[in-house]
N, C-alpha and C positions, 0 to 999 in steps of 0.2 A: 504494500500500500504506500503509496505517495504523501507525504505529509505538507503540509502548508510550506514549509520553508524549502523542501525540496522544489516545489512547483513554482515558489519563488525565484530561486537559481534558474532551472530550468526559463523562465519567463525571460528573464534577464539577460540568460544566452539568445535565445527566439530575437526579443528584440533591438539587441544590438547588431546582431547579423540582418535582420530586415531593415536597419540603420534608423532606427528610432531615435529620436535628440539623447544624450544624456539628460538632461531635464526630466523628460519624460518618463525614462527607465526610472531614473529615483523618485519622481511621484508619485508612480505605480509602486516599488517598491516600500515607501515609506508607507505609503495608504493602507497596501496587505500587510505589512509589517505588527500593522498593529492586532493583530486577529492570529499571528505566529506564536 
């Protein structure tokens, strides 16, 4: 089973290779962060 903060990482890789701003990765990651 996948746990929140794996899916995290996982997300992080996703959207840096689709070239997401950094901004936006850490947005997204901040916002789930807090539910980890």
């Amino acid at each position: 089973m996948m746990t929140l903060q794996d899916a995290l990482v996982a997300y992080k890789t996703y959207a840096r290779a689709e070239g997401k701003s950094p901004k936006t990765v850490a947005w997204v990651a901040s916002s789930v962060g807090y539910f980890a």
